[in-house]
mmCIF file of the C-alpha atoms, coordinates in Angstrom:
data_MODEL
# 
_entry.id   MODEL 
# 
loop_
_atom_site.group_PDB 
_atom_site.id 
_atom_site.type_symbol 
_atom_site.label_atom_id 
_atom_site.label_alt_id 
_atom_site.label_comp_id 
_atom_site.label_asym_id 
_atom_site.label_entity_id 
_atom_site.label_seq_id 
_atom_site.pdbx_PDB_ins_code 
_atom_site.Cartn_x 
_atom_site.Cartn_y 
_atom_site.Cartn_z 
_atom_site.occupancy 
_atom_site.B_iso_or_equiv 
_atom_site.pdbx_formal_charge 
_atom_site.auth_seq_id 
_atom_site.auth_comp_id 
_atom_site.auth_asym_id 
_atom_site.auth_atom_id 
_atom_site.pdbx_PDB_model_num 
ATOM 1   C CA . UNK A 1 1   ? 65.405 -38.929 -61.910 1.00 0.00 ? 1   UNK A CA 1 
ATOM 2   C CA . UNK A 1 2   ? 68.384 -37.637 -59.376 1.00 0.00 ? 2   UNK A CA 1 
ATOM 3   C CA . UNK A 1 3   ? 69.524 -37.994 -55.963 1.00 0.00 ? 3   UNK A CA 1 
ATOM 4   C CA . UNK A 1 4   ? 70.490 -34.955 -53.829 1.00 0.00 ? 4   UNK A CA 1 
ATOM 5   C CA . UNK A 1 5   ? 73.046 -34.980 -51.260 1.00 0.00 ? 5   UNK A CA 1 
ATOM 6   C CA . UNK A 1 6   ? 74.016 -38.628 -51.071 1.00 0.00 ? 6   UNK A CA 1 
ATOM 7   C CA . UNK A 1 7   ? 77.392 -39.855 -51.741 1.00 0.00 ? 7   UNK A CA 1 
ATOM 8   C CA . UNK A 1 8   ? 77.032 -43.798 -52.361 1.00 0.00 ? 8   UNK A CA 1 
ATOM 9   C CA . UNK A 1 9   ? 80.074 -44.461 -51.648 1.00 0.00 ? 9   UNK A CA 1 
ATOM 10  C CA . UNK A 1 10  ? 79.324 -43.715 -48.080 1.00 0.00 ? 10  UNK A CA 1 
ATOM 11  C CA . UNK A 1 11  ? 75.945 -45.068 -47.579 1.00 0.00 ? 11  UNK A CA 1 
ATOM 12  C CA . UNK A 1 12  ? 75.182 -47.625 -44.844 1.00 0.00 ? 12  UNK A CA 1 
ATOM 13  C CA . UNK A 1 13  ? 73.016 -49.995 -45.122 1.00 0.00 ? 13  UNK A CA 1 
ATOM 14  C CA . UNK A 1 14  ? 70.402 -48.183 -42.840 1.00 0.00 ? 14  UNK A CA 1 
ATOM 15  C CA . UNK A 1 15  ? 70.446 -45.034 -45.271 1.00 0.00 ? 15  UNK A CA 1 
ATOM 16  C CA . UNK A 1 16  ? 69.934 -47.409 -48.167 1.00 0.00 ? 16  UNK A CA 1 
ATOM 17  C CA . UNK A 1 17  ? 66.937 -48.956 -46.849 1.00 0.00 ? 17  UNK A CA 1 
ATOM 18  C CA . UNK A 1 18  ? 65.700 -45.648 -46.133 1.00 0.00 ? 18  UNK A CA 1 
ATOM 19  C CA . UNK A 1 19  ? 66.534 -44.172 -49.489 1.00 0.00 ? 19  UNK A CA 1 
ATOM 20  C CA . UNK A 1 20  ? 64.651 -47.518 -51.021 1.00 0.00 ? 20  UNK A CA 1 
ATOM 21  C CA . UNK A 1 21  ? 61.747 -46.991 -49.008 1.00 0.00 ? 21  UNK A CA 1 
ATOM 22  C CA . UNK A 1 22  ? 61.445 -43.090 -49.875 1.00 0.00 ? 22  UNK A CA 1 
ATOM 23  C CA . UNK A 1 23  ? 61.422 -44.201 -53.690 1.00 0.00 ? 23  UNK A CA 1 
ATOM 24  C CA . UNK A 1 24  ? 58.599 -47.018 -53.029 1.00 0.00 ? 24  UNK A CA 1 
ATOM 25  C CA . UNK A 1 25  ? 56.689 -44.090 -51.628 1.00 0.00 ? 25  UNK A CA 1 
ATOM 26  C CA . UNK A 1 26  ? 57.246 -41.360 -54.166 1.00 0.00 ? 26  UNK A CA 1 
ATOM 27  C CA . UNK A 1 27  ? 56.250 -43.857 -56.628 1.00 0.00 ? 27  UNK A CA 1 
ATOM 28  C CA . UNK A 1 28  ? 53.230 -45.158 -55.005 1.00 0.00 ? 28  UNK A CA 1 
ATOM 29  C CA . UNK A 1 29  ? 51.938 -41.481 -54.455 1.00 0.00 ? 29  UNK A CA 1 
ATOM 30  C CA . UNK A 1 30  ? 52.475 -40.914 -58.075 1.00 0.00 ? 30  UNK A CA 1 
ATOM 31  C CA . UNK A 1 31  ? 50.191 -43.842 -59.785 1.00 0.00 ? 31  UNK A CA 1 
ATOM 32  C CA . UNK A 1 32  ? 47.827 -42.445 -56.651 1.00 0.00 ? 32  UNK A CA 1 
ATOM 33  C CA . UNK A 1 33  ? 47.452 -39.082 -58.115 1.00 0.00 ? 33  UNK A CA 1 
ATOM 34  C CA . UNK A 1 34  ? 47.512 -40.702 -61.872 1.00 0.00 ? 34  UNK A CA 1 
ATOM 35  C CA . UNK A 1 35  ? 44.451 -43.060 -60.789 1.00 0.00 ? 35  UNK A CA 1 
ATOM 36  C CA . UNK A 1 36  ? 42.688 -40.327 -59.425 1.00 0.00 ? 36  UNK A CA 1 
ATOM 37  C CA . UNK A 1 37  ? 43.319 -38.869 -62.572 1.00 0.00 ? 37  UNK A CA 1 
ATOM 38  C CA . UNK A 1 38  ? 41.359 -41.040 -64.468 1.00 0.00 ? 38  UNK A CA 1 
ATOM 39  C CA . UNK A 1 39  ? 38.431 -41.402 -62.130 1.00 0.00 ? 39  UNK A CA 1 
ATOM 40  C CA . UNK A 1 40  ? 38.471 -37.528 -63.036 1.00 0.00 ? 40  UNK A CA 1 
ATOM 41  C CA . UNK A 1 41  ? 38.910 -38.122 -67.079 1.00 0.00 ? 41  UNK A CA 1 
ATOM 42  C CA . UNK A 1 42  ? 36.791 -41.316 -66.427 1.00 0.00 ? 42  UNK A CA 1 
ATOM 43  C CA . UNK A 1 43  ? 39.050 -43.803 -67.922 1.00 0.00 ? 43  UNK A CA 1 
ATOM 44  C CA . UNK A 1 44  ? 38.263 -46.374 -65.084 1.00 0.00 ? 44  UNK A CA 1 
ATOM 45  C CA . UNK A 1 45  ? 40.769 -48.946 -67.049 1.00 0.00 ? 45  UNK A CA 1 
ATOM 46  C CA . UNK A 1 46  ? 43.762 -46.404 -66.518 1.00 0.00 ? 46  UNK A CA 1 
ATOM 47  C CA . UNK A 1 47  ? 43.136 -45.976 -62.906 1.00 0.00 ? 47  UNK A CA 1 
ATOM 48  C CA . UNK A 1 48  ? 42.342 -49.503 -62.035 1.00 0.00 ? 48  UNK A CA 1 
ATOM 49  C CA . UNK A 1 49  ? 45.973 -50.099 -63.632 1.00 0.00 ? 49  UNK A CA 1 
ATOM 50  C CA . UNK A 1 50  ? 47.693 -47.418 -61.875 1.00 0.00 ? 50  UNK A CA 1 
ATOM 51  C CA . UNK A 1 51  ? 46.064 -48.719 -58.405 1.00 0.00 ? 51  UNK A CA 1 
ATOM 52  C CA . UNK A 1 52  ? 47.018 -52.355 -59.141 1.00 0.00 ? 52  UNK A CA 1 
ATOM 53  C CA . UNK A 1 53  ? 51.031 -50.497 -59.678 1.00 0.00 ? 53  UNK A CA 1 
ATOM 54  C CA . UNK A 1 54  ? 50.084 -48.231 -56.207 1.00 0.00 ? 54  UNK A CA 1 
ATOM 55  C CA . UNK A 1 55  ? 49.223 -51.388 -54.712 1.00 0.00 ? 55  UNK A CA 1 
ATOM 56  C CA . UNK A 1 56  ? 52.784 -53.386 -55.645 1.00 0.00 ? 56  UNK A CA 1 
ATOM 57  C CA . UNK A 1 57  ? 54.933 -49.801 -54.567 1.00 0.00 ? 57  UNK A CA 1 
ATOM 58  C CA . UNK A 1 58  ? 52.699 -50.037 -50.921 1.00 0.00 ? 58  UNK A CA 1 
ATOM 59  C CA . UNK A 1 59  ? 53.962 -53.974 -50.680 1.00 0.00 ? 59  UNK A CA 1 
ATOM 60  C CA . UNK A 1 60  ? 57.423 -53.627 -51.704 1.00 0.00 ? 60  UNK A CA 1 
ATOM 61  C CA . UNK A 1 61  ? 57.796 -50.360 -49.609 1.00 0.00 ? 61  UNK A CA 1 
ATOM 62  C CA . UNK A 1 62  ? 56.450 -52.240 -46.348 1.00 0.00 ? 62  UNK A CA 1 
ATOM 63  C CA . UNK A 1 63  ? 58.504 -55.106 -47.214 1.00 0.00 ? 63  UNK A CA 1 
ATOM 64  C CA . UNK A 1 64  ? 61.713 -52.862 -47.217 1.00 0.00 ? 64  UNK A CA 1 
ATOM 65  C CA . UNK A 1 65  ? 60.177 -51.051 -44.156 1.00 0.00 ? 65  UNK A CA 1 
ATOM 66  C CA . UNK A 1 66  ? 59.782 -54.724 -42.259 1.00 0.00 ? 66  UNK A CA 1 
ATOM 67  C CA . UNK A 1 67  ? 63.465 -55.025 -43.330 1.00 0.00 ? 67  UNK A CA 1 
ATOM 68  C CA . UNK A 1 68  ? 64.598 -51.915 -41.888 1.00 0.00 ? 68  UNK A CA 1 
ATOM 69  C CA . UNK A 1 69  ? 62.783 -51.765 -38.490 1.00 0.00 ? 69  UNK A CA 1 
ATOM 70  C CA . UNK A 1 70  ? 63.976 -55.707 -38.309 1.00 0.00 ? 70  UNK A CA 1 
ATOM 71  C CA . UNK A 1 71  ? 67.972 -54.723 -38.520 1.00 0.00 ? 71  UNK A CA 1 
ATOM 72  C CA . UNK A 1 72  ? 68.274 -51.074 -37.004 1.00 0.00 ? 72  UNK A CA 1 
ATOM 73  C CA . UNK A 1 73  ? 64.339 -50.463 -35.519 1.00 0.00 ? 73  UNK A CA 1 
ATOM 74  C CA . UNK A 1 74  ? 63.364 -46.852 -34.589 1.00 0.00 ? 74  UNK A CA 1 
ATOM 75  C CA . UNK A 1 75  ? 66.453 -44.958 -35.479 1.00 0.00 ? 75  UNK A CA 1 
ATOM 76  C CA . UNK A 1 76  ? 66.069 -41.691 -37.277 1.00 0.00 ? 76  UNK A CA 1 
ATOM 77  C CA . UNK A 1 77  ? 66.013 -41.905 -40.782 1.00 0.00 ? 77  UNK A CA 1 
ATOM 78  C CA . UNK A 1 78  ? 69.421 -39.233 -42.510 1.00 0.00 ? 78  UNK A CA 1 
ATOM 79  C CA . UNK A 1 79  ? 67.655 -39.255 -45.519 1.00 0.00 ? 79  UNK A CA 1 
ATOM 80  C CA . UNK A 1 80  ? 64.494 -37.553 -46.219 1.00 0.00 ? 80  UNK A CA 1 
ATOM 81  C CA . UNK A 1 81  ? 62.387 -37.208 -49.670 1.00 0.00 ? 81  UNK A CA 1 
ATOM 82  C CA . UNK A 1 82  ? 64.234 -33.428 -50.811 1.00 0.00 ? 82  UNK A CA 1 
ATOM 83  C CA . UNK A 1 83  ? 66.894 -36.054 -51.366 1.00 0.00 ? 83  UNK A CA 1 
ATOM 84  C CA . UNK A 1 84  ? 65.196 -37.565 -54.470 1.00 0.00 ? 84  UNK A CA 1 
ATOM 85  C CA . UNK A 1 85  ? 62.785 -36.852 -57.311 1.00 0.00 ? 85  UNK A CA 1 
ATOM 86  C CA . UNK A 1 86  ? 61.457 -39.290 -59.613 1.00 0.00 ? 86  UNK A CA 1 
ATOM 87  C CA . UNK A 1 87  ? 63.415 -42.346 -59.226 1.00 0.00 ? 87  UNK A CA 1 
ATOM 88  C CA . UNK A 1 88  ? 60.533 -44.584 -59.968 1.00 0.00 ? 88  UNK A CA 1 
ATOM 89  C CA . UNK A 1 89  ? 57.282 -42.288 -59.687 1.00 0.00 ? 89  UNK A CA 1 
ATOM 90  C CA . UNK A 1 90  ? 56.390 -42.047 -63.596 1.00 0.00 ? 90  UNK A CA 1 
ATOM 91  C CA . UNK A 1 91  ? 56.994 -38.816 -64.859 1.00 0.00 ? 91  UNK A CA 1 
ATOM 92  C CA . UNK A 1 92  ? 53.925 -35.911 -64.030 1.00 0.00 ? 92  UNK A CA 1 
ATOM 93  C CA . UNK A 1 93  ? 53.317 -35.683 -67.693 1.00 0.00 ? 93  UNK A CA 1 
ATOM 94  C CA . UNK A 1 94  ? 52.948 -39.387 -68.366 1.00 0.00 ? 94  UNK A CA 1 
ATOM 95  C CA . UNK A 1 95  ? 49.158 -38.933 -67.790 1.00 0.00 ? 95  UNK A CA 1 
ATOM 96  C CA . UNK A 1 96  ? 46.841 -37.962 -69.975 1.00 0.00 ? 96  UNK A CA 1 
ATOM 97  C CA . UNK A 1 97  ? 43.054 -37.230 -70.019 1.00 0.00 ? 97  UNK A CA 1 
ATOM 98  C CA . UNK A 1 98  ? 41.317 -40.688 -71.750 1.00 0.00 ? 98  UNK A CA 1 
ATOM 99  C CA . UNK A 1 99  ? 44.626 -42.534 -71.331 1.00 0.00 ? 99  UNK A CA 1 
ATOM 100 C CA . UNK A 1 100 ? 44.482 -46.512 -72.588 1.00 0.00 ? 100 UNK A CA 1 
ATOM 101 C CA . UNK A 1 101 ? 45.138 -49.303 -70.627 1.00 0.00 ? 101 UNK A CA 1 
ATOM 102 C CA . UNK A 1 102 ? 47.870 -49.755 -72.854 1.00 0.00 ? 102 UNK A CA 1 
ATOM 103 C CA . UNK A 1 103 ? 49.267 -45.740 -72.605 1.00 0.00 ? 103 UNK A CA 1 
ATOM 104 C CA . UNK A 1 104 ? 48.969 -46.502 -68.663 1.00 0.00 ? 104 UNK A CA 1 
ATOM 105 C CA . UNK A 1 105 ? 51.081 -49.413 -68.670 1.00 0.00 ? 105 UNK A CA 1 
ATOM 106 C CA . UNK A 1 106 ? 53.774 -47.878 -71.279 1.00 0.00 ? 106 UNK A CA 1 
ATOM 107 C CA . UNK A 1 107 ? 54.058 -45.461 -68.365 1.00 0.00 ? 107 UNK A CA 1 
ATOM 108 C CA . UNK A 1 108 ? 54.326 -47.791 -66.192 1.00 0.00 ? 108 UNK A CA 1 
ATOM 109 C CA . UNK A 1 109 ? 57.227 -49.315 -68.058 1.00 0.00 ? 109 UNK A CA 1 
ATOM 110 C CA . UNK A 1 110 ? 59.147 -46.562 -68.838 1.00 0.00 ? 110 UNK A CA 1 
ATOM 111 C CA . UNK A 1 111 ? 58.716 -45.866 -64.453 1.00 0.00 ? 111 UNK A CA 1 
ATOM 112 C CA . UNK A 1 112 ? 60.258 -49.876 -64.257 1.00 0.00 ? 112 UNK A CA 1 
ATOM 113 C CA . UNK A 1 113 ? 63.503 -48.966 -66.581 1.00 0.00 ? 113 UNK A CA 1 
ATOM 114 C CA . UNK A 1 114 ? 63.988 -45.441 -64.895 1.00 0.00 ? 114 UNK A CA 1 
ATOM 115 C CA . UNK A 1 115 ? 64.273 -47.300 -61.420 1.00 0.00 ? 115 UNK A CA 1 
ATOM 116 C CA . UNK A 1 116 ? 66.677 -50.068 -62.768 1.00 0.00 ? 116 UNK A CA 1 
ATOM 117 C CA . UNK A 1 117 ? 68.724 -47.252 -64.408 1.00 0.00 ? 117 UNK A CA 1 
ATOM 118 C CA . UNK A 1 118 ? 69.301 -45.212 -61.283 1.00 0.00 ? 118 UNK A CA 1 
ATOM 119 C CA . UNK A 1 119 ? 70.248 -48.537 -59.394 1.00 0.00 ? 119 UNK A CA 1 
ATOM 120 C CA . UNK A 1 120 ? 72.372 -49.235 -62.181 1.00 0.00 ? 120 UNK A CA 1 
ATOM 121 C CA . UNK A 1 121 ? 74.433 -46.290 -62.457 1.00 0.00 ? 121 UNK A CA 1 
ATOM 122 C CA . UNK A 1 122 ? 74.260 -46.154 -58.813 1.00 0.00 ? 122 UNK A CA 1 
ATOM 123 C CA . UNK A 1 123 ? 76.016 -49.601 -57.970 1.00 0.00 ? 123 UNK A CA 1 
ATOM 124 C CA . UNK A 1 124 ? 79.500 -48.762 -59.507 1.00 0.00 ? 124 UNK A CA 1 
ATOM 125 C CA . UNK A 1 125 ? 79.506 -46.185 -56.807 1.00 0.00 ? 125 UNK A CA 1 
ATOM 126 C CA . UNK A 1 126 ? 78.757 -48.170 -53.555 1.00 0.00 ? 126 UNK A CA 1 
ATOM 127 C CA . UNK A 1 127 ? 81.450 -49.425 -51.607 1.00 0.00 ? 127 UNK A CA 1 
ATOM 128 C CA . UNK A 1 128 ? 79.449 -51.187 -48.434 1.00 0.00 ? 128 UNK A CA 1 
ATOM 129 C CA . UNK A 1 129 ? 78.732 -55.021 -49.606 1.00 0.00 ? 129 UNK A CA 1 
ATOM 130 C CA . UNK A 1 130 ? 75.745 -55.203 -48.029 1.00 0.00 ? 130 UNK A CA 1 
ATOM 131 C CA . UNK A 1 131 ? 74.421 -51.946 -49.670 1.00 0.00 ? 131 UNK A CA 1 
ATOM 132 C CA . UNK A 1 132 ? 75.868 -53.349 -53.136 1.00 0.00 ? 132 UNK A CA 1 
ATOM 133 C CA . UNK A 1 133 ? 73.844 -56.217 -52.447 1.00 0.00 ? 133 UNK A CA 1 
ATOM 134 C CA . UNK A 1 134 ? 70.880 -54.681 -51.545 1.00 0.00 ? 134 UNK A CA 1 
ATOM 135 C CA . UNK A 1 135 ? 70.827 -52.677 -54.761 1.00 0.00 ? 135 UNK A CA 1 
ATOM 136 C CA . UNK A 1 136 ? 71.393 -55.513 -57.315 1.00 0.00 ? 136 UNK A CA 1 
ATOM 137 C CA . UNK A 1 137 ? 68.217 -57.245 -55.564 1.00 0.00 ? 137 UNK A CA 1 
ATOM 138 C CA . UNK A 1 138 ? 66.111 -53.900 -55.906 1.00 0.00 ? 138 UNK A CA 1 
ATOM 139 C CA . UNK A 1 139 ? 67.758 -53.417 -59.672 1.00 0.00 ? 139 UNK A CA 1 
ATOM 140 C CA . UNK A 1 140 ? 66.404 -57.096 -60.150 1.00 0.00 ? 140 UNK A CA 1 
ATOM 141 C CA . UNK A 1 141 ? 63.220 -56.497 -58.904 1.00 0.00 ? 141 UNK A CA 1 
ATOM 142 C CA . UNK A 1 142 ? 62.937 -53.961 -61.347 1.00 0.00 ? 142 UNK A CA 1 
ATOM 143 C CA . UNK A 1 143 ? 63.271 -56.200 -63.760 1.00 0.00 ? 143 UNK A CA 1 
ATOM 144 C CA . UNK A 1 144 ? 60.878 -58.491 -62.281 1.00 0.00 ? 144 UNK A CA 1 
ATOM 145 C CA . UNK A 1 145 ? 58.481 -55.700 -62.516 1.00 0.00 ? 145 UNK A CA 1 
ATOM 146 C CA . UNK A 1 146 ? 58.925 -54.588 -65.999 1.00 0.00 ? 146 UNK A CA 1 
ATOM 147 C CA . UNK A 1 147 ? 58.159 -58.397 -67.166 1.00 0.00 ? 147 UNK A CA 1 
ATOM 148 C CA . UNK A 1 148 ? 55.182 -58.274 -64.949 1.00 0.00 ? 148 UNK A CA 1 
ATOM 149 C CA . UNK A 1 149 ? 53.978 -54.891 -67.247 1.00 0.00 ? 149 UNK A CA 1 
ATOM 150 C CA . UNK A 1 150 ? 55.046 -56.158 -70.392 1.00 0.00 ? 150 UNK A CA 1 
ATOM 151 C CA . UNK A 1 151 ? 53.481 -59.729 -69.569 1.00 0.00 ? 151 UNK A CA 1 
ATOM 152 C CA . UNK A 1 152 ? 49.967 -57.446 -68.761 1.00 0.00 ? 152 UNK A CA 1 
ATOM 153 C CA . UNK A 1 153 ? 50.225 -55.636 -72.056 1.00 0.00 ? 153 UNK A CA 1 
ATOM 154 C CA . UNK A 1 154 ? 51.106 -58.538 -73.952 1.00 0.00 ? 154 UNK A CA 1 
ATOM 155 C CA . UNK A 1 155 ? 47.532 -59.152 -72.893 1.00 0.00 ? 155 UNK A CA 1 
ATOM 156 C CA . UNK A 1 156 ? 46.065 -56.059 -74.041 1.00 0.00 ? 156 UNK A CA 1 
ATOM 157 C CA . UNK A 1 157 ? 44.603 -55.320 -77.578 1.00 0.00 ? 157 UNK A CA 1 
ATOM 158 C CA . UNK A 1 158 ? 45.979 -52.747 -79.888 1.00 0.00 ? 158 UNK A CA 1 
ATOM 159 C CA . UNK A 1 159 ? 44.803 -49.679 -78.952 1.00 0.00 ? 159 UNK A CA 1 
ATOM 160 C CA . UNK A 1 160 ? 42.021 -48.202 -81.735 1.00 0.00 ? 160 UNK A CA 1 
ATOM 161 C CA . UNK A 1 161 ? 43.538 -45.854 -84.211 1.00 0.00 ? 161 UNK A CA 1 
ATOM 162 C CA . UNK A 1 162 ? 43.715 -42.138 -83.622 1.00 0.00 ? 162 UNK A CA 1 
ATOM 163 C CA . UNK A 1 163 ? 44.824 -40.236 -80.682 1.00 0.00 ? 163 UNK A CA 1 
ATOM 164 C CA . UNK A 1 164 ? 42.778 -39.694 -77.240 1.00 0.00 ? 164 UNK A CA 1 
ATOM 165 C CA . UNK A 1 165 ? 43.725 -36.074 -77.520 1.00 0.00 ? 165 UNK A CA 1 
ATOM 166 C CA . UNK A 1 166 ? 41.360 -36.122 -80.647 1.00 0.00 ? 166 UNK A CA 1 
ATOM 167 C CA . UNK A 1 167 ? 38.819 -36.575 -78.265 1.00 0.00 ? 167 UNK A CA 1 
ATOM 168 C CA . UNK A 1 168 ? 39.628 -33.599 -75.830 1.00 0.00 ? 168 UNK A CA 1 
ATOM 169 C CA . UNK A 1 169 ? 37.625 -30.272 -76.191 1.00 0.00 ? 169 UNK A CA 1 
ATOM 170 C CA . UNK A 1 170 ? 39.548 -27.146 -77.064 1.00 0.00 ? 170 UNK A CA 1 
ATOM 171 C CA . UNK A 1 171 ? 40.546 -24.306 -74.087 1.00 0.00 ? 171 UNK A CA 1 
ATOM 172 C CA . UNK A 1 172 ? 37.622 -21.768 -74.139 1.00 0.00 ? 172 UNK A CA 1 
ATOM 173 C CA . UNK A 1 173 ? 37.739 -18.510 -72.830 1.00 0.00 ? 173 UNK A CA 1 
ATOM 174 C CA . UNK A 1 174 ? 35.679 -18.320 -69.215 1.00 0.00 ? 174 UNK A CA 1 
# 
């Protein structure tokens, strides 16, 4: 995860929001491309997971968004997406053809604690209160979330015993 070309000790409030929204998107993108994924490797329990976690980035983007346009409307956003990469969106090689449930939501997890890491290390840096404040309710919302994924596989069965890769056919020559 990493953030290009912002100094948080400078960034207002606006920027912030922007910067929060950006991530919300990134993410939500990400489990997009995962689910479709698993349509592909038909794992339909996989993608229905990682549309259920699209779903929450698209509401907690919109609710930032609804925030923003509320306190500074149309302005121009400074920040744009080159600014960040995978501050939330899982990892690209966190899926996996005939991915579990349970490998889905592991993903998911590790996603969670990546975000609350990068707006935990990012908080010592912030000077603006309301920007401080801002990020300690998005660092705990990520908490939120990761006891919403652990609460979902505390649900789930063990998964069987082997490896889903044992199940994947070799590369052949074309």
């Amino acid at each position: 995860m990493s953030v290009h070309g912002l100094d948080f000790s400078q960034l207002s409030l606006r920027d912030a929001l922007d910067l929060a929204i950006l991530i919300e998107e990134e993410a939500r993108e990400r489990y997009e491309e995962f689910a479709d994924q698993m349509d592909l490797h038909h794992t339909p329990a996989a993608a229905a997971f990682f549309r259920l976690m699209a779903s929450n980035e698209a509401k907690h983007g919109a609710q930032l968004l609804e925030q923003r346009v509320e306190r500074f409307g149309s302005t121009p956003r400074k920040v744009s997406r080159d600014m960040l990469w995978d501050v939330e969106a899982p990892d690209f090689d966190q899926a996996r053809a005939f991915m579990t449930p349970r490998q889905a939501m592991q993903a998911a997890l590790r996603s969670e604690r990546k975000a609350h890491a990068f707006f935990d290390a990012a908080l010592p840096q912030v000077e603006d209160a309301e920007v401080k404040n801002l990020f300690k309710e998005l660092r705990q919302e990520e908490v939120a979330h990761q006891a919403l994924v652990k609460a979902e596989l505390g649900k789930l069965p063990p998964d069987a015993p082997g490896s889903p890769e044992d199940f994947e056919d070799e590369p052949t020559a074309q």
